[in-house]
N, C-alpha and C positions, 0 to 999 in steps of 0.2 A: 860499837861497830866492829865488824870482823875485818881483821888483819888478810888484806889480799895475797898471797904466798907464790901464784901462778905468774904475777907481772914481772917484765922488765921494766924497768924505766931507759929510756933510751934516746939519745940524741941522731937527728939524720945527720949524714955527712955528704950521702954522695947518691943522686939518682939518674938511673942510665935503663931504661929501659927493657924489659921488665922489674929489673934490680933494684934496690932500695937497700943503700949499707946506712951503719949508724956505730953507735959505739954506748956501750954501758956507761954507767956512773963509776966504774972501777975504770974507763979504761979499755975495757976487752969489744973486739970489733963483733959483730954481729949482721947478718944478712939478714933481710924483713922478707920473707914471701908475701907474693901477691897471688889472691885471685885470680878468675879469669873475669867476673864481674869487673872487679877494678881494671884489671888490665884492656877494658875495655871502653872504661868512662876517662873522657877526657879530664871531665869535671874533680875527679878523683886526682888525678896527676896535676891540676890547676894549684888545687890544696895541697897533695905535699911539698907540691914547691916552693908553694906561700910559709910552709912550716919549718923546711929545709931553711930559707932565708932569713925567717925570723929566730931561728936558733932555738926551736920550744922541745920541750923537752916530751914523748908520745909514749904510749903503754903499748905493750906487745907482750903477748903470751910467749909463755918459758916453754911451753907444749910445742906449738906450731908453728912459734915467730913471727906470728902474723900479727898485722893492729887490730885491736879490741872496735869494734864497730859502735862501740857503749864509753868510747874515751874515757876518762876518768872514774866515771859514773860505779858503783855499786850496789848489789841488790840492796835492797830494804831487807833489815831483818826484821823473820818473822816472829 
C-alpha cells in the first residue's frame, strides 16, 4: 500500500460558520476550508457536528485544507 504523504490528520475543535478549526496530532491549530457545496448542505454541517462531538479524528489535505470527500479510503494500487 502507498504511504499517503498529502493528509493531515486532524481533530475538529471548534465550528462557527462558515469556519471549521481543529488541530494536528502535534498540536499546531489549523482552519478546514469549506466549499460552497457544503457550505450549502445543511446535511453536511449535521455530520461535522456529530464528528466535532464524538472527538473523531478526519483527513484533510495539506494542499487545500480541505476534508477529503473519500475519508479515509485510498486508491487501489494498480
Amino acid at each position: 500500500m502507498k504511504l499517503q504523504t498529502n493528509v493531515y490528520t486532524v481533530q475538529l475543535d471548534h465550528i462557527s460558520y462558515p469556519t471549521i478549526t481543529g488541530h494536528l496530532e502535534n498540536g499546531a491549530p489549523l482552519v478546514i476550508e469549506t466549499n460552497q457545496k457544503q457550505r450549502d448542505d445543511p446535511q453536511f454541517w449535521a455530520v461535522i457536528s456529530a464528528i466535532l462531538q464524538a472527538k473523531l479524528w478526519v483527513p484533510v489535505s495539506t494542499r487545500l485544507h480541505q476534508l477529503f470527500d473519500t475519508d479515509w479510503l485510498v486508491p487501489a494500487a494498480d
